[in-house]
N, C-alpha and C positions, 0 to 999 in steps of 0.2 A: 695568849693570856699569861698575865705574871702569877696567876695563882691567887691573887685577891680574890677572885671573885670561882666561886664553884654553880655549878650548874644548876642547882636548887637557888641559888643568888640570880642569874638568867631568870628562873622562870620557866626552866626547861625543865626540871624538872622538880614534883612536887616532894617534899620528904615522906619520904617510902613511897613514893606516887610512882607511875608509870613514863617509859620514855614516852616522847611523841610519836606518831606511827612515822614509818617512812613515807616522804611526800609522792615519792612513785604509788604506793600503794591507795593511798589517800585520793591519788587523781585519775583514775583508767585511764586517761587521754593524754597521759604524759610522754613524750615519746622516748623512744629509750637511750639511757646514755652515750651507749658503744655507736646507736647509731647519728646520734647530733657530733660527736668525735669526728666521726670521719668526713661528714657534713661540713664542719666549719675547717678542720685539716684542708680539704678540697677547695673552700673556697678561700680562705687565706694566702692560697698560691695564685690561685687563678684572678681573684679582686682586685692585691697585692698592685697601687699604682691607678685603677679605676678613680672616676669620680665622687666624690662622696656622695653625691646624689643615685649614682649607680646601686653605691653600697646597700644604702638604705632600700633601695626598692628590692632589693635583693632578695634583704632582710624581710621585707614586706609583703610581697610572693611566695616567700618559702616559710615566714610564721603565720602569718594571717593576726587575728586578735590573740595569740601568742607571744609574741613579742612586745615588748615595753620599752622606752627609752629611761633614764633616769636623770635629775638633774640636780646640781648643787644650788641653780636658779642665780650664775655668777652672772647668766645672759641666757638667751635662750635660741643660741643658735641651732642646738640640735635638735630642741623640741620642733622647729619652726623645717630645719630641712625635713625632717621624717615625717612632719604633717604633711609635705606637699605631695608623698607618695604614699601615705598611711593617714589619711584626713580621719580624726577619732582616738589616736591610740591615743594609751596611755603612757601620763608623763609620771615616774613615781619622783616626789620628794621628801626627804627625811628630815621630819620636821622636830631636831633633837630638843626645840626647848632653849637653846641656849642661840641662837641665829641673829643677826643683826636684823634691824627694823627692815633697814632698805632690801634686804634679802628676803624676807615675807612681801616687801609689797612688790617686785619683780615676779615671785611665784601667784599671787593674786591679778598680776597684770598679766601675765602668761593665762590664768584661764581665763579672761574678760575677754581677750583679745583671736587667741590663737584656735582651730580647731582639733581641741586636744582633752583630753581628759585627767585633769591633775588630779594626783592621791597624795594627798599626806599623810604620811606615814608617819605614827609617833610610837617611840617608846614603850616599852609596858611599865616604865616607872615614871613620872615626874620627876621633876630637879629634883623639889625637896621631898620625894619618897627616898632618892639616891643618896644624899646627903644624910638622912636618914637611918639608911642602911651601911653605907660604907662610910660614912664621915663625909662633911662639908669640899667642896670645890677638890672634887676626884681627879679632875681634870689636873691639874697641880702637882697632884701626887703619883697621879698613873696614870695619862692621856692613853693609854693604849686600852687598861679597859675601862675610861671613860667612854671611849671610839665604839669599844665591843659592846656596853649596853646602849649606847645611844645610835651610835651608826650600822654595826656590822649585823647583829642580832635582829635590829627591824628590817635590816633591808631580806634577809633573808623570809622574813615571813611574806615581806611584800611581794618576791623573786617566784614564790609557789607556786602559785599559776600559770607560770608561761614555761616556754621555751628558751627563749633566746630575750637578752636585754642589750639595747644602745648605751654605749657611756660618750662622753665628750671626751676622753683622752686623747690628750695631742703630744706627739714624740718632741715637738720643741719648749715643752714646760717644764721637764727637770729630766736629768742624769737618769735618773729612773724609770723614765716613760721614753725612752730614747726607740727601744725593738719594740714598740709595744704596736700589733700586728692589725690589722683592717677586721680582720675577724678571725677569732682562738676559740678555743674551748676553753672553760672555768670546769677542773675535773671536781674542784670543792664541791662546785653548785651543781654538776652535772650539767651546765646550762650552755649555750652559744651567746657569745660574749661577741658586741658588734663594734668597730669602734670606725665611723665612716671618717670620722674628721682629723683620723690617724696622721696624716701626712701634711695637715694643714698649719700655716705657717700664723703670727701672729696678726702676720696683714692678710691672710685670705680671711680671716676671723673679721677683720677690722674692715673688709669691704664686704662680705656679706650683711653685717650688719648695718652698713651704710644704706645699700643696695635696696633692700627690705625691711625698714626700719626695725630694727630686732628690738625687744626690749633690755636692756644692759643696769645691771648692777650699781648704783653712783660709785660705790663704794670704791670699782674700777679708776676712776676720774679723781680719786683723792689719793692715790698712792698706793692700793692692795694691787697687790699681783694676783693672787689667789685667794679665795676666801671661804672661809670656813665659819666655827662657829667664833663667836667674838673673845673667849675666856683665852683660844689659841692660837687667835691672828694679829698680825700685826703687819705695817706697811712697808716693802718692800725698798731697799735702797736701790744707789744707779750702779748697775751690773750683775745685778743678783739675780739668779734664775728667778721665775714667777711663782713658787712657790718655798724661794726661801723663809716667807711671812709665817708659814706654818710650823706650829710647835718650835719657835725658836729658840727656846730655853734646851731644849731635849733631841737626844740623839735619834729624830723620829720625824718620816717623810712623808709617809703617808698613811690614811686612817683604817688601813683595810680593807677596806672596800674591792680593793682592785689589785689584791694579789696573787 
């Protein structure tokens, strides 16, 4: 955070109001940190090169209705592997308000279609409560904590309940996501952090979704490499990582989410 925004601004907390309780305590069924650590340490080595189908079941065995995947809704390949060995889970998406059309109707066609349980997840502000509160198109002025009330802060509420969450990071999308491991721990979140489709190239993405008619993004097909919310994407030239589109005014790669 740059300091714009303080915790009473969040919602975390009320003035002179009390913190939130810790979500350990809040859940008796939570299991415990030290022990998902060594859990996902263990299997990070041992996955490390498996299948991502492997992954997933893994995942799927050892969280039960614990485990969530999460989706940008850029395509839905991951919701679609994790259905095949988790038929029901939950897909969560973070529905900031600012999302391109074709990107709501990809997350609406993902629950018509797929065995899965989509959550949208919104905000505790609306645009214009935020706008509001911190002045007009935040995004502009502080994409970072634009990110933290729109992305980071709901996913967290939405993260509460489980154990372990799936992401679709893949090591061939940017600089950034290069080590980024089959399954880590998040010690933020206390959570197991699953990432099956770690190792997968742009054409294993692009024959999966051949394969099993995925549903995919248009937005993909006009020139985004990555897509986000629309105020901070733009379309990708020839040579530039897939994620160069994002926040291209600003020295800023990724939304938090996944650090």
């Amino acid at each position: 955070m740059t300091g714009l925004l303080s915790a009473t601004g969040l919602g975390l907390v009320g003035p002179g109001g009390p913190k939130l309780a810790d979500p350990a305590r809040r859940d008796p069924t939570r299991r415990d940190p030290a022990e998902l650590r060594a859990l996902a340490e263990r299997a990070g080595r041992e996955l490390e090169g498996a299948p991502a189908l492997e992954i997933a079941r893994w995942a799927a065995d050892t969280f039960g209705d614990r485990v969530c995947v999460t989706s940008s809704m850029a395509d839905a390949v991951l919701a679609h592997l994790v259905s095949r060995v988790a038929p029901g889970v939950d897909v969560v998406f973070l529905d900031t308000g600012l999302h391109f059309p074709e990107t709501l109707r990809v997350r609406d066609e993902v629950a018509r279609r797929l065995p899965v349980n989509v959550r949208s997840i919104r905000p505790r502000q609306t645009v214009g409560q935020q706008d509001g509160e911190y002045g007009p198109r935040l995004f502009n002025r502080s994409p970072d904590d634009c990110c933290q009330l729109r992305k980071v802060e709901p996913l967290e509420r939405a993260l509460s309940g489980y154990d372990a969450w799936a992401a679709g990071l893949r090591r061939d999308e940017s600089p950034t996501r290069a080590n980024t491991p089959v399954v880590t721990f998040d010690p933020r979140r206390g959570k197991v952090k699953v990432n099956p489709i770690a190792a997968w190239s742009q054409a294993d993405v692009d024959s999966y979704i051949s394969r099993y008619d995925i549903p995919v993004n248009e937005l993909l097909g006009r020139g985004y490499g990555s897509i986000g919310c629309w105020p901070c994407t733009r379309r990708t030239k020839a040579g530039e990582d897939p994620r160069s589109g994002r926040w291209a005014m600003f020295e800023k790669t990724e939304c938090g989410l996944h650090l």
